[in-house]
N, CA, C and O atoms as a DFTB+ gen file, in Angstrom:
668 C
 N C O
     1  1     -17.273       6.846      -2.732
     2  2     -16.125       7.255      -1.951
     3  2     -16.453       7.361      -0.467
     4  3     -15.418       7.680       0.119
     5  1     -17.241       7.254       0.185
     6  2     -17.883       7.879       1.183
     7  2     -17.878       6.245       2.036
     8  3     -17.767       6.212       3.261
     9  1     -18.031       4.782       1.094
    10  2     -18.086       4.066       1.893
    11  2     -16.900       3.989       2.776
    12  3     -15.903       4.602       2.394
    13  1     -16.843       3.366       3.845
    14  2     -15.775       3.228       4.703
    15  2     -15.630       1.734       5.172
    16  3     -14.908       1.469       6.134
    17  1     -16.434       0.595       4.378
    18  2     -16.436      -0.157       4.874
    19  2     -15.527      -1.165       3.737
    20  3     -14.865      -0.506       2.935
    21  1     -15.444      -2.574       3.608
    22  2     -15.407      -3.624       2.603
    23  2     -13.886      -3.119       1.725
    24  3     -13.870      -2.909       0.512
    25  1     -13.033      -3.030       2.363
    26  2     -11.371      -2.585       2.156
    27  2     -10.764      -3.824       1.723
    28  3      -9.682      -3.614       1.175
    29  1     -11.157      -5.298       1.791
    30  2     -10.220      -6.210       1.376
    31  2     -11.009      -7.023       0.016
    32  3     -12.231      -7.092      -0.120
    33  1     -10.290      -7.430      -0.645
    34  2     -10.552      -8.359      -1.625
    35  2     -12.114      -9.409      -1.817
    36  3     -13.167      -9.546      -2.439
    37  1     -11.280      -9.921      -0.793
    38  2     -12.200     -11.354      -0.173
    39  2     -13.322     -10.573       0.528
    40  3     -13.475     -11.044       1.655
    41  1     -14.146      -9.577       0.288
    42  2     -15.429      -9.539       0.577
    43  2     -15.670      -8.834       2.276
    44  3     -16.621      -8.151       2.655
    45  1     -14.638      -9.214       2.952
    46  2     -14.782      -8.938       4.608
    47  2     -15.083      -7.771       4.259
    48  3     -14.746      -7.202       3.221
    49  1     -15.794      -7.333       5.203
    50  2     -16.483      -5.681       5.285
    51  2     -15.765      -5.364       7.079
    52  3     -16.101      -5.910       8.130
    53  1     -14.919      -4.504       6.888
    54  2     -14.269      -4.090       8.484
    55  2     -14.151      -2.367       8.458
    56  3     -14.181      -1.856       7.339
    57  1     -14.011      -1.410       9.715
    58  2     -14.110      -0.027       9.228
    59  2     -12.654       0.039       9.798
    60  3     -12.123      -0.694      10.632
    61  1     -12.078       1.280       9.019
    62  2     -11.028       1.408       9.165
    63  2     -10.208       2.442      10.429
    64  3     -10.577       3.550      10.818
    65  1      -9.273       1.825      10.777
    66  2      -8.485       2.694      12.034
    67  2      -7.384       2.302      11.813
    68  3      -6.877       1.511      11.018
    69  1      -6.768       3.459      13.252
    70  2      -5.148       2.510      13.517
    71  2      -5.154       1.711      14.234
    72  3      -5.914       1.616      15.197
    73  1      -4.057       0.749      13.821
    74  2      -3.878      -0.637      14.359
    75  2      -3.829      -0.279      15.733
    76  3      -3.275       0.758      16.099
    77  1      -4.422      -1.143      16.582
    78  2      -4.278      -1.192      18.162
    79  2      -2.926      -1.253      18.488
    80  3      -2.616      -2.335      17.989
    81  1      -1.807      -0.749      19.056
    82  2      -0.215      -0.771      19.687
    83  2       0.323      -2.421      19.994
    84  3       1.389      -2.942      19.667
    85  1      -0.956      -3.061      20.816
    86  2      -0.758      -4.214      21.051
    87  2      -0.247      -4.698      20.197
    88  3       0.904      -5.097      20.372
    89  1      -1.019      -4.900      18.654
    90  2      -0.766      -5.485      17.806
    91  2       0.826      -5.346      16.795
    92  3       1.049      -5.806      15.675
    93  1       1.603      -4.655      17.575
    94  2       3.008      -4.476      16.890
    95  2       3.878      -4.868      17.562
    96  3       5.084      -4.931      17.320
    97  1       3.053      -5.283      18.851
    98  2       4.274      -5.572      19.671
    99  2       4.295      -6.800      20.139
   100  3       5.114      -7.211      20.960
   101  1       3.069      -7.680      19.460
   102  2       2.850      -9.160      19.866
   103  2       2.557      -9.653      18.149
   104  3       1.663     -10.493      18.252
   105  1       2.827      -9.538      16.999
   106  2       2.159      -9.922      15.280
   107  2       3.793      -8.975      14.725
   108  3       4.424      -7.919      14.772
   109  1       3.745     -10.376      14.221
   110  2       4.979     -10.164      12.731
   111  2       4.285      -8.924      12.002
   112  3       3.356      -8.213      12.385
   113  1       4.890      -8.903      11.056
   114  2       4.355      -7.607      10.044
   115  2       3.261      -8.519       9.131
   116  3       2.135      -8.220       8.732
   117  1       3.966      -9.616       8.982
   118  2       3.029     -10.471       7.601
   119  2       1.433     -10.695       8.662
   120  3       0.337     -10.165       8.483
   121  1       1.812     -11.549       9.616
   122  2       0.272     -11.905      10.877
   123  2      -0.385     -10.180      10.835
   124  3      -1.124     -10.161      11.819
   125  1      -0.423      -9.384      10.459
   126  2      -0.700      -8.441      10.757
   127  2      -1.384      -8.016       9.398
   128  3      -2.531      -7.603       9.221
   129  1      -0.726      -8.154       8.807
   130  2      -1.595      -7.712       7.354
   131  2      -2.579      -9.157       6.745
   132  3      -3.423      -8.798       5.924
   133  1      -2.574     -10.573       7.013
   134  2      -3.194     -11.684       7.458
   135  2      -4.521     -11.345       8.273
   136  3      -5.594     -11.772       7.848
   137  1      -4.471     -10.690       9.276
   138  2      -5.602     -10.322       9.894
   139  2      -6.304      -9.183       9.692
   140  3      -7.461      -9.141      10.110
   141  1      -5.810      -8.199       9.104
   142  2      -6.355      -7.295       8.075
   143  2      -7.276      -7.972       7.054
   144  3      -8.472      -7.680       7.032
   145  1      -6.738      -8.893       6.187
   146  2      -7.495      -9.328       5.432
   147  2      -8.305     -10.052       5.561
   148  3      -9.127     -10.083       4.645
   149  1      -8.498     -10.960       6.685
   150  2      -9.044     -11.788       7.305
   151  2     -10.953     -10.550       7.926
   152  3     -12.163     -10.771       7.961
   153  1      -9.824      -9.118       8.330
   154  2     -11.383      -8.817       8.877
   155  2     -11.043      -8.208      10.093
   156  3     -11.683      -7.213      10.432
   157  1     -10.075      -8.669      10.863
   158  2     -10.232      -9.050      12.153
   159  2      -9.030      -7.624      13.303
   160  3      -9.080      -7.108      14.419
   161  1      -8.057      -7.581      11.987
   162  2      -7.947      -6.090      12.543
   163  2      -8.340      -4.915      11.436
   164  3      -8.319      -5.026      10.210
   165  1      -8.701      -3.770      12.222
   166  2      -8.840      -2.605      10.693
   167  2      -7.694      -2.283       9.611
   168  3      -6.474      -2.380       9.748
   169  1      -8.329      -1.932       8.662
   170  2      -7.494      -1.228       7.081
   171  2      -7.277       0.116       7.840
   172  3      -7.909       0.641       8.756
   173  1      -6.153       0.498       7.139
   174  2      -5.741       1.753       7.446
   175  2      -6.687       2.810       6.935
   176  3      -7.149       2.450       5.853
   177  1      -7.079       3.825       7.269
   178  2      -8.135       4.970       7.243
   179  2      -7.783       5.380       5.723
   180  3      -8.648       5.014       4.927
   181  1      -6.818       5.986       5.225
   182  2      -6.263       6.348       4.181
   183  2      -7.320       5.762       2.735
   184  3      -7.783       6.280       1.719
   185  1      -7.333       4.548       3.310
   186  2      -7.997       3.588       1.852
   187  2      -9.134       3.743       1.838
   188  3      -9.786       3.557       0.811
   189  1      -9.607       4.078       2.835
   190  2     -11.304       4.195       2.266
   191  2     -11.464       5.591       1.683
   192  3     -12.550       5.968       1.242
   193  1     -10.320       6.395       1.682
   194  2     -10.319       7.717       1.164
   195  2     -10.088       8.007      -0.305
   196  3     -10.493       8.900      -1.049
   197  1      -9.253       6.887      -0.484
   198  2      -8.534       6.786      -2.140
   199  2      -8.887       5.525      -2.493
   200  3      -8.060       4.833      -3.087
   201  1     -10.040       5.068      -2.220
   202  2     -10.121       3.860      -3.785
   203  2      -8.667       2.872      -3.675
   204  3      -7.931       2.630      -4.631
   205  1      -8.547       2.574      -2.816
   206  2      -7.155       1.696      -2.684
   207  2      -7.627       0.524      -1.858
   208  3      -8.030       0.725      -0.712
   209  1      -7.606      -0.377      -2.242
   210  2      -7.995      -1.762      -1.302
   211  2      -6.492      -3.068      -1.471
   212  3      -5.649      -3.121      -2.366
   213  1      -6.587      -3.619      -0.714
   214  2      -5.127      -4.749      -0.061
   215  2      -5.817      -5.550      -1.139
   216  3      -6.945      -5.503      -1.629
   217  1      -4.563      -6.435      -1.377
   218  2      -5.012      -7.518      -2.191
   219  2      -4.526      -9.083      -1.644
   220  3      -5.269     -10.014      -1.334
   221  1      -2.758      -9.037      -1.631
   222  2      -2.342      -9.890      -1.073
   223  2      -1.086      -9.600      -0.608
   224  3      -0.674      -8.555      -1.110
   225  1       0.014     -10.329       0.474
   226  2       0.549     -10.385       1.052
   227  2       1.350     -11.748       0.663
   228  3       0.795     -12.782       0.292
   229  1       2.822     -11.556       0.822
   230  2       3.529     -12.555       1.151
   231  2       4.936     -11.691       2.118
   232  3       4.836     -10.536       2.531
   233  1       5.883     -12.369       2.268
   234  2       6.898     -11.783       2.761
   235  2       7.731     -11.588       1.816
   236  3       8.158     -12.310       0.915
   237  1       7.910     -10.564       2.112
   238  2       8.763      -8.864       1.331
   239  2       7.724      -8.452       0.195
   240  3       8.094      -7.693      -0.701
   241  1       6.428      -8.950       0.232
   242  2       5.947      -8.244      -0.937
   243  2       3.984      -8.098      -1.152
   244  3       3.187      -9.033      -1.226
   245  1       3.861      -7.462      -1.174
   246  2       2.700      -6.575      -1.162
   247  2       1.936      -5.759      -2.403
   248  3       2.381      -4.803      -3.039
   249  1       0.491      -6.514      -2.569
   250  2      -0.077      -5.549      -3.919
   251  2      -1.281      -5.373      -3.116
   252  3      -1.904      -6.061      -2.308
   253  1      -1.432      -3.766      -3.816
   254  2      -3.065      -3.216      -3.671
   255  2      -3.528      -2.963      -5.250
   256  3      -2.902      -2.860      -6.305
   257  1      -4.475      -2.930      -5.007
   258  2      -5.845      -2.509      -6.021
   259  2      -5.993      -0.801      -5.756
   260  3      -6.039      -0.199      -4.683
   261  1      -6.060      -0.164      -7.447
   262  2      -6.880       1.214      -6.807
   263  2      -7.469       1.650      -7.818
   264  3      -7.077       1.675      -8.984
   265  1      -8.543       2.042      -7.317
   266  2      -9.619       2.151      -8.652
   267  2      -9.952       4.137      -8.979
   268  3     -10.818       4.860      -8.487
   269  1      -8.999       4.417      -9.845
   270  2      -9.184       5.765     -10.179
   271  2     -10.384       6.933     -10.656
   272  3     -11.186       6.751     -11.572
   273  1     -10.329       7.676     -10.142
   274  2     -11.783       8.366      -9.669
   275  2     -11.780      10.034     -10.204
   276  3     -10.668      10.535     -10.371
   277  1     -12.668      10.655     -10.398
   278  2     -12.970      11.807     -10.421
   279  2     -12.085      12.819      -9.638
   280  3     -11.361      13.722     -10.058
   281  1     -12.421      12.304      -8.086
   282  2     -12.040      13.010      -7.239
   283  2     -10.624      13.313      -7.080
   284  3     -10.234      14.222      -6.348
   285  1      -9.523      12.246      -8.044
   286  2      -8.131      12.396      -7.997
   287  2      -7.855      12.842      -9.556
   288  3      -6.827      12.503     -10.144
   289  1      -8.910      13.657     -10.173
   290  2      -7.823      14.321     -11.392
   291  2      -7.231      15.565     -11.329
   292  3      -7.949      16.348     -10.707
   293  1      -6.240      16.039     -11.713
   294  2      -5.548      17.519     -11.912
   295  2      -6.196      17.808     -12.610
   296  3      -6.917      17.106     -13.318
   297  1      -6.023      19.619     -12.549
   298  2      -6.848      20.325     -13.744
   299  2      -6.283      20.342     -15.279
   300  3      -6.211      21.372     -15.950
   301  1      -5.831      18.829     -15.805
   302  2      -5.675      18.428     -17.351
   303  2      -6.300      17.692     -17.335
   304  3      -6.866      17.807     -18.423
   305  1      -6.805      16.686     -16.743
   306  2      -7.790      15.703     -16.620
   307  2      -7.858      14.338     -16.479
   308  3      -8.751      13.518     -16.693
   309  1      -6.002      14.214     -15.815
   310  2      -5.384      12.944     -15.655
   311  2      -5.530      12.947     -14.095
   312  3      -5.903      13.831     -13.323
   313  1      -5.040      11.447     -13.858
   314  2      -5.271      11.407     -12.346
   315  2      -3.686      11.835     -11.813
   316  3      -2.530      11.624     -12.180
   317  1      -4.228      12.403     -10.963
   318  2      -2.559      13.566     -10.247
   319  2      -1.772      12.482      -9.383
   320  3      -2.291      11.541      -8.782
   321  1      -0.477      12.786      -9.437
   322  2       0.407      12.264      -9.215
   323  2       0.605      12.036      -7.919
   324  3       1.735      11.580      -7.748
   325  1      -0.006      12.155      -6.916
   326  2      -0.465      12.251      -5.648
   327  2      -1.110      10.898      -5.391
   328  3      -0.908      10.230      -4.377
   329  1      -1.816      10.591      -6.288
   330  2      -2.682       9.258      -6.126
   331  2      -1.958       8.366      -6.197
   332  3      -1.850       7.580      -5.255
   333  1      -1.161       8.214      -7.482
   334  2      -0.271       7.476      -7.935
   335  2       0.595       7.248      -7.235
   336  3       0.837       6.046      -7.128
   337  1       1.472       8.193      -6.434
   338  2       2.627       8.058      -5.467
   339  2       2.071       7.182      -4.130
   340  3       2.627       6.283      -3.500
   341  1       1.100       7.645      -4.004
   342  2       0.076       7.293      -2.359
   343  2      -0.143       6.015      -2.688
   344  3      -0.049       5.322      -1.675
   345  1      -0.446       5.254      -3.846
   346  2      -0.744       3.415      -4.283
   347  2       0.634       2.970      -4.013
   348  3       1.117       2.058      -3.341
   349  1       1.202       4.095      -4.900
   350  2       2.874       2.890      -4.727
   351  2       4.139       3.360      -3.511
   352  3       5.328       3.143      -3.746
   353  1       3.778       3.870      -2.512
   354  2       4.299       4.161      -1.503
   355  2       3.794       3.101      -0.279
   356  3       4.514       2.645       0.608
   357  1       2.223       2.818      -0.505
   358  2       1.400       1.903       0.168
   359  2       1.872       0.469      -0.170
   360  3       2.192      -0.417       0.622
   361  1       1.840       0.434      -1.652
   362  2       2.509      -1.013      -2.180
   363  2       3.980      -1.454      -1.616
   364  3       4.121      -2.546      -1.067
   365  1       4.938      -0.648      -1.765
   366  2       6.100      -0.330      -1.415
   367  2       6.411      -0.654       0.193
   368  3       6.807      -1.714       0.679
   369  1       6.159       0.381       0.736
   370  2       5.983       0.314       2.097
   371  2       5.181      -1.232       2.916
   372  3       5.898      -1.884       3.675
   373  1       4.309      -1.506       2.775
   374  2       3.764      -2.491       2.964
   375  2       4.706      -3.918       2.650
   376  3       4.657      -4.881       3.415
   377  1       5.585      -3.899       1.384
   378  2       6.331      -4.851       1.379
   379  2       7.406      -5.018       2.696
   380  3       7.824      -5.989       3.327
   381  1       7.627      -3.532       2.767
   382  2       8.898      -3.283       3.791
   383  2       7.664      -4.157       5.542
   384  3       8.128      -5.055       6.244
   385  1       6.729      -3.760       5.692
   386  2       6.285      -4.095       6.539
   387  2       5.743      -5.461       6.799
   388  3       5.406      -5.787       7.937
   389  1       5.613      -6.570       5.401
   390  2       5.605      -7.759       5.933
   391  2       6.620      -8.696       6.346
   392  3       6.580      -9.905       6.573
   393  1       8.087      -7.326       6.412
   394  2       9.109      -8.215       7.193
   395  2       9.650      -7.860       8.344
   396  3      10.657      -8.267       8.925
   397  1       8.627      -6.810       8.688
   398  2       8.822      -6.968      10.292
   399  2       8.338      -8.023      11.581
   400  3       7.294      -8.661      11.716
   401  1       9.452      -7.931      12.388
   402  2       9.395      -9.056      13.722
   403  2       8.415      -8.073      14.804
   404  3       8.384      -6.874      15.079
   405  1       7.743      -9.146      15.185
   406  2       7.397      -8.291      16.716
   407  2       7.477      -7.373      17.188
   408  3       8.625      -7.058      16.872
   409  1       6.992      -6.351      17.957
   410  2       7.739      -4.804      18.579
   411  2       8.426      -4.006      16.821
   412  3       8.196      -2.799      16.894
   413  1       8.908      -4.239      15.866
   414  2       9.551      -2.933      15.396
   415  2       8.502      -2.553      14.207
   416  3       7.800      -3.328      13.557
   417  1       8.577      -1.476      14.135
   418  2       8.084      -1.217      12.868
   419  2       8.623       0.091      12.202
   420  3       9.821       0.316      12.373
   421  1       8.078       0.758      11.650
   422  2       9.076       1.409      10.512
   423  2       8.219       2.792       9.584
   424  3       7.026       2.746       9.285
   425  1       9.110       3.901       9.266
   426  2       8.625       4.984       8.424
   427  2       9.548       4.830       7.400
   428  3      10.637       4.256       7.400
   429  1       8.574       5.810       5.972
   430  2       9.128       5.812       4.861
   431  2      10.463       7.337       4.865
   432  3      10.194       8.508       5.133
   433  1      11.374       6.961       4.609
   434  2      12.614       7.763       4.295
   435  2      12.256       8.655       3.157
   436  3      12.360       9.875       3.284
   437  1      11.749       7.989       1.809
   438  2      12.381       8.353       0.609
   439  2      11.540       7.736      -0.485
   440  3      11.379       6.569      -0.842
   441  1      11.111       8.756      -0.856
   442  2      10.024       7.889      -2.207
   443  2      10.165       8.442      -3.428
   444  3       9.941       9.611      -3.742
   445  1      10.530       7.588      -4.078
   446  2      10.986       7.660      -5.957
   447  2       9.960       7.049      -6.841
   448  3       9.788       5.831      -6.880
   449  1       9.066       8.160      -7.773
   450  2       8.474       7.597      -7.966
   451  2       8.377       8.276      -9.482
   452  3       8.465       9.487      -9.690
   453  1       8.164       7.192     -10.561
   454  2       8.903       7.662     -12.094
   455  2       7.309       7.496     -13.158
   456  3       7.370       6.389     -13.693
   457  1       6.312       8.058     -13.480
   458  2       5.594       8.206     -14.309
   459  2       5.563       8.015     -15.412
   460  3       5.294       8.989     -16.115
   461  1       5.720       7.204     -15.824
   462  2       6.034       6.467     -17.615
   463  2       4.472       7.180     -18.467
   464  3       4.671       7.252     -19.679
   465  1       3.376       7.566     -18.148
   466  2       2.313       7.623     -19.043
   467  2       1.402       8.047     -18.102
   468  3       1.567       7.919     -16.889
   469  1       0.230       8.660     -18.748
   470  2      -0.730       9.188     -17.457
   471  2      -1.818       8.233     -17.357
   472  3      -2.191       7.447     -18.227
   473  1      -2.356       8.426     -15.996
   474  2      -3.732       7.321     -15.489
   475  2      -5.062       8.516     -15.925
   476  3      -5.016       9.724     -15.689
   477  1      -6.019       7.888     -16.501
   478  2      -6.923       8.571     -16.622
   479  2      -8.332       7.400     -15.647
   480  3      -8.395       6.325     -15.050
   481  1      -9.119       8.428     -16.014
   482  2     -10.413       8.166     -14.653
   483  2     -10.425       7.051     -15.605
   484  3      -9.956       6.038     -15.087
   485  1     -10.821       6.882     -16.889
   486  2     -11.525       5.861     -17.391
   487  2     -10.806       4.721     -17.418
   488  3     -11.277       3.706     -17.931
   489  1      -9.386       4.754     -16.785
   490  2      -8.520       3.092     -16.867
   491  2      -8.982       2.394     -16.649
   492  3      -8.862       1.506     -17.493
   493  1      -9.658       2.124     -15.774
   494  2      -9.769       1.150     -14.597
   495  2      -9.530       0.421     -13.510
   496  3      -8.875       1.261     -12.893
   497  1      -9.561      -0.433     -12.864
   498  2      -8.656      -0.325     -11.633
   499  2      -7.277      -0.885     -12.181
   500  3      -6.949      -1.700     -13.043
   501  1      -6.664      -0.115     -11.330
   502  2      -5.052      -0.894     -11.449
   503  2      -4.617      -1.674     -10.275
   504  3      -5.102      -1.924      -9.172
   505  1      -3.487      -1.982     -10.930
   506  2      -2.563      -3.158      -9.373
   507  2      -1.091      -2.297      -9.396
   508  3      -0.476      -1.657     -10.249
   509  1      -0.886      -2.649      -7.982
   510  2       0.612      -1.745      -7.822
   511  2       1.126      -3.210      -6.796
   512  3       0.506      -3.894      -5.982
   513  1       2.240      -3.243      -7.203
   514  2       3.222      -4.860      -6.640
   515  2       3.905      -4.028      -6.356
   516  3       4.140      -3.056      -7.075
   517  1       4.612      -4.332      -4.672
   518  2       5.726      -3.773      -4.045
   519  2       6.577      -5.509      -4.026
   520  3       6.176      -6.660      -3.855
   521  1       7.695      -4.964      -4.260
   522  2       8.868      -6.562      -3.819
   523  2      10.042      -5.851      -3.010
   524  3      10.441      -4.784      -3.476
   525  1      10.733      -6.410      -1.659
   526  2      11.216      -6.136      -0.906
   527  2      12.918      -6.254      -1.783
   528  3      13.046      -7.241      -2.507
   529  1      14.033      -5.351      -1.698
   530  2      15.017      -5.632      -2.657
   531  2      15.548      -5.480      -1.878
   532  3      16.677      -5.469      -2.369
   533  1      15.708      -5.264      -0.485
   534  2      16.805      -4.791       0.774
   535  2      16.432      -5.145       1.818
   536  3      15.230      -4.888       1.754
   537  1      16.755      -5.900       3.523
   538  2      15.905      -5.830       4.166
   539  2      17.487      -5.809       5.620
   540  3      18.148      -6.749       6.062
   541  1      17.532      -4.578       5.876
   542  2      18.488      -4.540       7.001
   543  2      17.938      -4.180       8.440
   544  3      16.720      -4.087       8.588
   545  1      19.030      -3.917       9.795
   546  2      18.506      -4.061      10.741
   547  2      18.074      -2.737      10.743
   548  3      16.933      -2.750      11.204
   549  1      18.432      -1.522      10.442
   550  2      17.868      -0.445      10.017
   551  2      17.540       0.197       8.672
   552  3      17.594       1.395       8.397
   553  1      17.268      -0.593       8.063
   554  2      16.971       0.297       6.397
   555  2      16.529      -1.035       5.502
   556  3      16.837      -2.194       5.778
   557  1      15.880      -0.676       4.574
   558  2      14.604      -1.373       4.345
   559  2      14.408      -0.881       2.687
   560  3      13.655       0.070       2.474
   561  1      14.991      -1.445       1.719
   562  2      14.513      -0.829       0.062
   563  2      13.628      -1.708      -0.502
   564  3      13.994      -2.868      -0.694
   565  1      12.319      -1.286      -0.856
   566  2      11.593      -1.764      -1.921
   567  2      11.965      -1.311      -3.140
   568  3      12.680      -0.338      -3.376
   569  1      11.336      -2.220      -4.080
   570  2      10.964      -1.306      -5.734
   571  2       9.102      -2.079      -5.981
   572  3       8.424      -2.725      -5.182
   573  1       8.832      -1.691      -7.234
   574  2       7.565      -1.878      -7.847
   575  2       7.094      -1.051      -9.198
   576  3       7.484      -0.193      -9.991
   577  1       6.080      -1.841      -8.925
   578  2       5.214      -0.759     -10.178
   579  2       3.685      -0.721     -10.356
   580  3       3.077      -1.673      -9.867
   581  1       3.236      -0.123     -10.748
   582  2       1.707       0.419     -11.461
   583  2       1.365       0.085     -12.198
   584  3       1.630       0.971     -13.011
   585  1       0.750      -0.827     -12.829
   586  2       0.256      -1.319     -13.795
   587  2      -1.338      -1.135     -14.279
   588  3      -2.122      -1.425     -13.376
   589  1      -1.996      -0.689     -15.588
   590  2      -3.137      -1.204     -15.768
   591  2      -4.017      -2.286     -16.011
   592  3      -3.322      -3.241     -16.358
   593  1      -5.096      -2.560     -15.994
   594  2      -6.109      -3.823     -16.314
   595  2      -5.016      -4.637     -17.141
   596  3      -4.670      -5.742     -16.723
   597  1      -4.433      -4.076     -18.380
   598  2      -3.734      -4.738     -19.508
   599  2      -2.645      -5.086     -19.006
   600  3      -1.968      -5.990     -19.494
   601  1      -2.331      -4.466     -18.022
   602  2      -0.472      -4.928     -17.863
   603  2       0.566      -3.589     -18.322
   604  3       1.787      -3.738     -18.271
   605  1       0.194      -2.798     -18.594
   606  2       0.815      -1.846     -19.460
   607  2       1.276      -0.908     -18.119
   608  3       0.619      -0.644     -17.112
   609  1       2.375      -0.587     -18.416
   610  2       3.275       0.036     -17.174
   611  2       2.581       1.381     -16.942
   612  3       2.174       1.894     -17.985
   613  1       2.290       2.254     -15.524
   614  2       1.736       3.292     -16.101
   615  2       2.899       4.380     -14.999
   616  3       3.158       5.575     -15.140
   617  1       3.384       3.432     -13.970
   618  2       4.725       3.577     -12.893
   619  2       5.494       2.799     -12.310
   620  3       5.264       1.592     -12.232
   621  1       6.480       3.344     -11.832
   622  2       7.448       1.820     -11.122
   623  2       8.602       3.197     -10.448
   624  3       9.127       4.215     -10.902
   625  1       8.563       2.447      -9.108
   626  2       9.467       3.614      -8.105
   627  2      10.174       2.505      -6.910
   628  3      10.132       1.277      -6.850
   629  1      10.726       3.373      -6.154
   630  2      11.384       2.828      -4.998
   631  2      11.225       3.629      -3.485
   632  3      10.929       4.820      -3.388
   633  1      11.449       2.841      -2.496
   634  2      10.674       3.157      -1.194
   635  2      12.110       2.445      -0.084
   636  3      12.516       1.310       0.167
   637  1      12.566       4.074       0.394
   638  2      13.679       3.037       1.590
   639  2      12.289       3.633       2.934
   640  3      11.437       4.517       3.024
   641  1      12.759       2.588       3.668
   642  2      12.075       2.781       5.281
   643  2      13.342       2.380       6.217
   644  3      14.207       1.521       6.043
   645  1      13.158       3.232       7.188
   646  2      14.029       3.165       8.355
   647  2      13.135       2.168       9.230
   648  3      11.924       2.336       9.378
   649  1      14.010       0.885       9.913
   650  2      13.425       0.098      11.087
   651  2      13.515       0.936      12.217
   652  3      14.461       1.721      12.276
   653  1      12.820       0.902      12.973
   654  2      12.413       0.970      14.430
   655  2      11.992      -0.075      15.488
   656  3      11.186      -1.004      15.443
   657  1      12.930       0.460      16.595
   658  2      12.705      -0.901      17.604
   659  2      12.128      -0.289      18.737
   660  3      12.839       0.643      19.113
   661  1      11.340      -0.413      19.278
   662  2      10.502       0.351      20.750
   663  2      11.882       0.571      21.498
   664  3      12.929      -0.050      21.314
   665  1      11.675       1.426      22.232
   666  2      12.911       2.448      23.113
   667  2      12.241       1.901      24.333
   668  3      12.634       2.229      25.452
């Protein structure tokens, strides 16, 4: 948990920050998460905290990887719902963000998020798919879900984001 480095798929090892300002106001949302994976700008800080790494990108839609840990169980011995919300808010959100233009970008409103079965440490990693189902000049709905190694549903929620345009 402690590493902070090697956040993408493909091996790039980059440390994580916030995106430089420049970069929102000159990179689409998709060129932006492209160069994330590439290496070349940082992963958001968050992920090296939770076992959550990017996987891939297209426009309106977004999956991470997160590999469940010790450090995220409640005292029953499942992984807390905190983790779970934080993958698919990231998944979610992130869809909303590979369809931003230049200059705008965007916060989460509203997160719905529905627990079909519990994650235990020993799952293994899972995948969480965000797909973009709305995309307006101010408001922004994803849906998705949580899945394990097998495919077996373990969540599936929804994510509005408000657009923002620099003032």
């Amino acid at each position: 948990m402690s590493d902070t480095s090697t956040l993408t798929e493909n091996g790039k090892s980059h440390t994580p920050g916030a995106l430089p300002k420049a970069a929102f106001a000159t990179m689409s949302g998709l060129d932006i998460f492209e160069r994330m994976m590439a290496g070349d700008l940082p992963a958001p800080p968050i992920m090296s905290h939770s076992n959550i790494r990017m996987k891939e990108f297209s426009e309106g839609r977004a999956v991470f990887t997160g590999l469940p840990a010790r450090e995220f169980l409640n005292p029953l011995g499942t992984v807390h719902g905190g983790w779970i919300s934080t993958l698919i808010d990231t998944a979610l959100s992130c869809a909303v963000h590979t369809t931003l233009q230049p200059g705008e970008y965007y916060t989460t409103t509203t997160l719905n998020v529905n627990m079909v079965r519990p994650l235990l440490e020993t799952s293994g990693e899972v995948i969480c798919e965000g797909r973009i189902v709305h995309r307006g000049s101010r408001l922004a709905t994803s849906e998705g879900d949580l899945r394990d190694a097998n495919g077996k549903l373990i969540a599936h929620g929804t994510v509005s984001c408000m657009i923002l345009k620099p003032s």
